[in-house]
C-alpha positions in Angstrom: 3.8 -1.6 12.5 7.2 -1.2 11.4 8.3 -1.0 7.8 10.1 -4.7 7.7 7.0 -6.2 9.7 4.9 -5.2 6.5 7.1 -5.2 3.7 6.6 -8.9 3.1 3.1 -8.5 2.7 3.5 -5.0 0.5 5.8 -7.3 -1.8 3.6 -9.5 -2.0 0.7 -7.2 -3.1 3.0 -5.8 -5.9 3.8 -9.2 -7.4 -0.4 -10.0 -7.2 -0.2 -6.8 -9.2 -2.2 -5.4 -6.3 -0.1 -2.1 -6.3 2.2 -1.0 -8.5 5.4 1.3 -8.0 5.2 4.5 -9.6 7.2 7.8 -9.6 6.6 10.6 -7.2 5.0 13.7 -8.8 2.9 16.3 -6.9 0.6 16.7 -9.7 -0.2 13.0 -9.9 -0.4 12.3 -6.5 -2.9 15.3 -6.5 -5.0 13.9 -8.7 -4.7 9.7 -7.2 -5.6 11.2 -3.6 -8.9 9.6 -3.2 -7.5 6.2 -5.1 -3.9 6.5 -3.1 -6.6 7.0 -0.1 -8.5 3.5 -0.9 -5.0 1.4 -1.8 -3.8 2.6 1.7 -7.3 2.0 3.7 -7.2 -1.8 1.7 -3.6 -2.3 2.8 -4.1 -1.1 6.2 -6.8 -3.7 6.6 -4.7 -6.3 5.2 -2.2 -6.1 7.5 -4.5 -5.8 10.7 -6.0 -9.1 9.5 -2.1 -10.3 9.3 -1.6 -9.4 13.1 -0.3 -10.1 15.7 2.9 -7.4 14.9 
């Protein structure tokens, strides 16, 4: 999928308060991995269920 295919529905999620935008650090993103891992596997399904892109 390309990024302007999805970014309506990743907009979306962050105005449901679904995700939230948040700085980059390595030491943070180290320790989200397994809940970075979960947002992405739950957006990934949300936008197969959104197909056909």
């Amino acid at each position: 999928m390309k990024w302007q295919q999805g970014r309506s529905a990743v907009d979306g999620m962050l105005s449901r308060k679904e995700l939230e935008r948040v700085p980059a650090s390595r030491e943070q993103v180290a320790g989200d991995a397994p809940k970075v891992t979960a947002i992405i596997e739950l957006a990934e399904r949300v936008l197969d269920e959104m197909s056909p892109f």
